[in-house]
N, C-alpha and C positions, 0 to 999 in steps of 0.2 A: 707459392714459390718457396725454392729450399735453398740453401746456400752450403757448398763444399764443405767440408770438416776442414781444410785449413784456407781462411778466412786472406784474400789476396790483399785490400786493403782495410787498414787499422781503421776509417774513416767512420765504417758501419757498425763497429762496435764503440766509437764516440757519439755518434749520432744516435746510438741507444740508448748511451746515458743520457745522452742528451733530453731523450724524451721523460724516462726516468724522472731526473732534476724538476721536471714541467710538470710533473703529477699525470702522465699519458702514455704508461709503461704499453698501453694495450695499441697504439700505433705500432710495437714493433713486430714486426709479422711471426708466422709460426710462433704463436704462445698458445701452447695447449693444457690444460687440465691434468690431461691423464699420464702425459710428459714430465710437466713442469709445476704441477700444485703438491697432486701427494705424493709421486715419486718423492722427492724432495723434502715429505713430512713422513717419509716409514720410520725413520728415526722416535720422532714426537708420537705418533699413533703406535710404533710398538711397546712406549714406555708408557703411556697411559693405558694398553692390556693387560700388562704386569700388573700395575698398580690396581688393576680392577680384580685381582686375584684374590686381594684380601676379600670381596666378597662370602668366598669360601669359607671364612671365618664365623664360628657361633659361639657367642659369649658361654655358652653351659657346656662345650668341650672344655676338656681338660689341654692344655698347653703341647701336649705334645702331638694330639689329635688336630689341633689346628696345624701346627707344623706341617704335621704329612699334608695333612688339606690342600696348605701351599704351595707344597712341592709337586704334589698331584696337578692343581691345577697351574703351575708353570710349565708341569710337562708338558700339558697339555696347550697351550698356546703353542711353543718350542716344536714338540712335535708336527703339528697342522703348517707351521711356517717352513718344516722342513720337509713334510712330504707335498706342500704347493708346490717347491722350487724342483724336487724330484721330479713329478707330472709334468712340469712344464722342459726338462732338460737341463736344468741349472745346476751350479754344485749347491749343495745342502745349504749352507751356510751363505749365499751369495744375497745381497738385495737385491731388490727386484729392479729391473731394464722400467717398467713401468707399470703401473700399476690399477689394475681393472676394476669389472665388477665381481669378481670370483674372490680379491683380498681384502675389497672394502665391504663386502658381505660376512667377512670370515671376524672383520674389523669388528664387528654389529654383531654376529651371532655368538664368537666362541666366547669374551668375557661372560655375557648372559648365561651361556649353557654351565660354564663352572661355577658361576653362583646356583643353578638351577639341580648337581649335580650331588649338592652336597644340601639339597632342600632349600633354598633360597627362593622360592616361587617369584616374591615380591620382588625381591633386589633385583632377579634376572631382571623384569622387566623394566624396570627403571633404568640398569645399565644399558641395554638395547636400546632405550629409549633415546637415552645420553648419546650414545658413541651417534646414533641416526642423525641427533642436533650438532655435533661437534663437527662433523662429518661436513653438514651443511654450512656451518660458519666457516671452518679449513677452505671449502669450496668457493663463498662468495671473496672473504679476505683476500684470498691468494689469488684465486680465479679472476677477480673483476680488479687486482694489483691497489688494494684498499692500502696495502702499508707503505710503499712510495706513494702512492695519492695523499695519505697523511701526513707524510714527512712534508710534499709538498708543500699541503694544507697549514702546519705549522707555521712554516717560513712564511706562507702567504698571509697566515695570522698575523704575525710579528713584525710585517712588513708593514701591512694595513694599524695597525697598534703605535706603531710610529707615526703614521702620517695622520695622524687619527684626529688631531688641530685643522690641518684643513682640510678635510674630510665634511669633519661638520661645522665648520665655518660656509662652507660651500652648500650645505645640505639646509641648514638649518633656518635662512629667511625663507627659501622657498616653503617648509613648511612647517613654518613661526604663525604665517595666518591662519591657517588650517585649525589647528591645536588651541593657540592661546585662547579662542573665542569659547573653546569647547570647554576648555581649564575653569574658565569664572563665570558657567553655566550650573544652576542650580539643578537641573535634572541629570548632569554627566556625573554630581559627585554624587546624587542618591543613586543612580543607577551602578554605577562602580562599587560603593561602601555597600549596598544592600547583597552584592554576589558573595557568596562561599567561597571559601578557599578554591573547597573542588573546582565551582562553577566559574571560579578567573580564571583559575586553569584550561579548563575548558575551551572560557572564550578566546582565551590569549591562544590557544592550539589553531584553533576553526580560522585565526586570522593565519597561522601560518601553513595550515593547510592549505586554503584558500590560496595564498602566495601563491605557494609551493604549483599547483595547478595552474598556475597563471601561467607563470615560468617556461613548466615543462610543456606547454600545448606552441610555445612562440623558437622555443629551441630548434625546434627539428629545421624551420628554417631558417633562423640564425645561420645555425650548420652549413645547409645546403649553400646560401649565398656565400658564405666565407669559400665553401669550396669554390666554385664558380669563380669567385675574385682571384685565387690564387692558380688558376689558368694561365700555362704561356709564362710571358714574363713577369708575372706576379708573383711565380716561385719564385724565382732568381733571386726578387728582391726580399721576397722572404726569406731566404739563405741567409742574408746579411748579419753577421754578428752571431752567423751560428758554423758548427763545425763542417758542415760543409761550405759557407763560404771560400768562392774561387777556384773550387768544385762545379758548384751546380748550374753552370751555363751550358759546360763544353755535355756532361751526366746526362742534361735534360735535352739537349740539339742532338745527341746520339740514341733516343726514347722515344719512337712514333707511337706506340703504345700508350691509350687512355689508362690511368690508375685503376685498379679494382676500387669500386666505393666500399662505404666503410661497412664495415661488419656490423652485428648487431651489437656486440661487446666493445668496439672503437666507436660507434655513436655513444653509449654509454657512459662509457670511459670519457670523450669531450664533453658529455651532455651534465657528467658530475663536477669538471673542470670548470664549468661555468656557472651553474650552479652553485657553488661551494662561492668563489670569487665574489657572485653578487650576496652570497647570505652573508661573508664577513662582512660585509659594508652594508648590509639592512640592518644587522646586531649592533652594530658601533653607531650608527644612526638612531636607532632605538633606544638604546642605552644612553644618551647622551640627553634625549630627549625626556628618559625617566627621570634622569640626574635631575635637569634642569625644571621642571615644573616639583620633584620635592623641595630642591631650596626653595624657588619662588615661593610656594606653598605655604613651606615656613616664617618666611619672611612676610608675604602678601598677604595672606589669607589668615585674619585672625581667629581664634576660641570660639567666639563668638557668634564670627558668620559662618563658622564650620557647622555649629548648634542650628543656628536657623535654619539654612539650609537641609540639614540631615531630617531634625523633626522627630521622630519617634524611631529612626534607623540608629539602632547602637554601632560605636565607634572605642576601641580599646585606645589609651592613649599609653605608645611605648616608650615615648622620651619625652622630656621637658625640660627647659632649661629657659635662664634670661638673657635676654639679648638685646644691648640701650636699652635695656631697665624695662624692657616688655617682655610678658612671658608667650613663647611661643611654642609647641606642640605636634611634635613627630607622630601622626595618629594611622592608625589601617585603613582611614579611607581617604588618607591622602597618598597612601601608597596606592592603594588598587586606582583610583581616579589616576595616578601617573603611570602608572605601569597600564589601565583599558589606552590610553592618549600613547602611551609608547608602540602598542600596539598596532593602534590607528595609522602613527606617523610609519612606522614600519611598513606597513600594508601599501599605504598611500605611496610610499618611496620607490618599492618596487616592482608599482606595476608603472609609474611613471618613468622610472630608470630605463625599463623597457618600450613604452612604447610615444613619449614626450621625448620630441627632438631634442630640446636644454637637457634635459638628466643625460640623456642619452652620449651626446656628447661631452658630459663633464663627469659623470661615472664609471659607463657603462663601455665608452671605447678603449680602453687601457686593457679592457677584459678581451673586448672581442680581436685587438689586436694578436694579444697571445696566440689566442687561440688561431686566428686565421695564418700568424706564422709559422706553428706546429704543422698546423695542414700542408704549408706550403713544402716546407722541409719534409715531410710525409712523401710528396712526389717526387724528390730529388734523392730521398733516400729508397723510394722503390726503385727508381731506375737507374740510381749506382747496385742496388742488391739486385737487380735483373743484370748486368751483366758481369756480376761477380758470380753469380749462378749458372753462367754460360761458359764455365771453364768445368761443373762439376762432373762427377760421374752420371754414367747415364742414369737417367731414374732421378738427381737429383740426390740421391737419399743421402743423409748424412752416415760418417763411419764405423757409428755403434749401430744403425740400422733402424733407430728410432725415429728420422727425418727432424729431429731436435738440432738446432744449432750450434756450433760447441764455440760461439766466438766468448770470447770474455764478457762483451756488453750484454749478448743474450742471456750468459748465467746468472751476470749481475741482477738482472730484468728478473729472473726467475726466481731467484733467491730473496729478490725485495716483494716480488709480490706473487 
């Protein structure tokens, strides 16, 4: 579905930002790549060509040899950008309407051939190599709207970072029992203190991989059901508190049409929305639980029985200090022993979040609310933008000819991600 080049109501480019603001830039429909990512970066990708110019540069020329070099090879960029727009019809000088596989190939190829031009075998291909990876992160960044998801993500940081008292006030007897037994268990701290660096890291990874796996195999229905819930009058009342509120009854009773389900990039896009949500809250969970077993640590756990316990396992001690007239001892295998147990509580937290009634509603709904009201507002803003679409020209297309939207909310969308 496309929407007129002059946009009848302001509603739908609120309810753009709106999504935007949620970190869910890709619910708004018509977001394309080839439109809306590098169009949008010809600027940035033709100033990192230029800049790939110096390649043509060779320390054993003489200074004015490299000069020409430079200007040779600027012409040569200059020149290939001015005979694409010629071939295609354009004035010389114009940016591109949008932008293909013919300018992001020329992206890729022409810095390399002016380093290749002036003997740079090596450099070429390293720049090629470059622009092929930059190309690729431009893509996923902008494409999957990573930079509103992170602004997002920020605020959802900050937000979670505040309430982060009861958070783990709420989090932490449920898994107080779990931990603590594990804490003043003689085989948790050899097995912790004896790991390498590398190999905590490791293990610390495998647990959040592992998560991670959990997560994304429970999402897809998460998803599905939230859709389903907001069926009928479940939009409505998902409206509430958002810009279409007092809109979306009469919107959605004029809408006999099912929604289109989501795309592969709008599952993504919710499936990182939720995702992200529950990793703040395993991270501050975890984190709270390393805190808390190094002081106990310090304070509980004396020299002593650190020694008998370890046995012939070396332990660096980084701090020390007295404390009521006992000396107590900041060592590396009291870190890895809290940091393997942060782990654990980590792990343990979020697969019960998901699928333990109690977590579930004392963590886990606040998230899936969100989300199930983005979706709902999702329906009410397809079937305000279907018959906003029903005044266009025929064909739909928009009036530069690209089928791009030209509302304010849509560029906004485009521009942030």
């Amino acid at each position: 579905m496309t929407r007129p080049p002059e946009d009848p109501d302001p509603l739908l480019a609120g309810t753009e930002r709106w999504f935007l603001h949620r970190g869910l830039p890709h619910l708004i429909e018509d977001y394309r790549a080839r439109e809306d990512v590098f169009t949008r970066g010809v600027g940035v990708l033709s100033l990192v060509a230029l800049v790939e110019v110096v390649n043509a540069v060779r320390l054993e020329w003489r200074w004015w040899q490299n000069a020409l070099a430079l200007v040779g090879g600027a012409a040569l960029l200059v020149g290939s950008f001015v005979a694409v727009n010629l071939l295609r019809g354009r004035p010389a000088g114009q940016a591109p309407d949008d932008v293909g596989a013919v300018e992001l190939g020329l992206f890729v190829v022409l810095p390399a051939l002016v380093a290749a031009a002036f003997g740079q075998v090596g450099s070429a291909l390293v720049t090629a190599a470059a622009n092929l990876v930059l190309l690729v992160v431009v893509y996923v960044v902008a494409g999957y709207g990573l930079i509103p998801m992170t602004r997002w993500a920020l605020g959802q940081t900050a937000g979670a970072v505040g309430a982060v008292g009861g958070l783990v006030g709420r989090a932490l007897p449920l898994l107080f029992a779990l931990t603590i037994f594990l804490f003043v268990n003689t085989e948790a701290w050899q097995v912790a203190a004896a790991l390498p660096i590398a190999l905590f890291v490791a293990t610390g990874a495998l647990f959040v991989v592992v998560g991670l796996l959990f997560l994304t195999t429970r999402l897809p229905t998460e998803v599905h059901v939230l859709d389903r819930e907001v069926g009928g009058d479940g939009a409505v009342a998902a409206c509430v508190g958002t810009p279409l509120e007092g809109r979306a009854e009469a919107v959605l009773a004029g809408s006999e049409a099912e929604p289109p389900p989501l795309s592969r990039r709008q599952r993504v896009n919710v499936y990182l929305v939720l995702l992200f949500a529950q990793a703040v809250q395993v991270v501050l969970v975890a984190g709270a639980v390393f805190a808390f077993f190094v002081v106990f640590g310090l304070v509980a756990i004396r020299p002593v029985v650190v020694e008998a316990w370890l046995g012939d396992i070396p332990t660096d001690v980084l701090l020390s200090a007295d404390l009521l007239g006992h000396r107590v001892e900041l060592t590396t295998a009291l870190l890895h022993v809290s940091g393997f147990l942060a782990f654990v509580a980590g792990f343990s937290f979020t697969v019960a979040m998901v699928s333990d009634a109690t977590y579930r509603e004392e963590f886990f709904a606040d998230v899936v609310a969100e989300v199930r009201q983005a979706l709902g507002v999702r329906r009410a803003y397809l079937a305000l933008r279907a018959g906003a679409g029903a005044g266009a020209a025929p064909g739909g297309a928009a009036a530069d000819g690209t089928g791009v939207p030209g509302a304010p909310g849509v560029s906004g969308a485009a521009d942030g991600g």
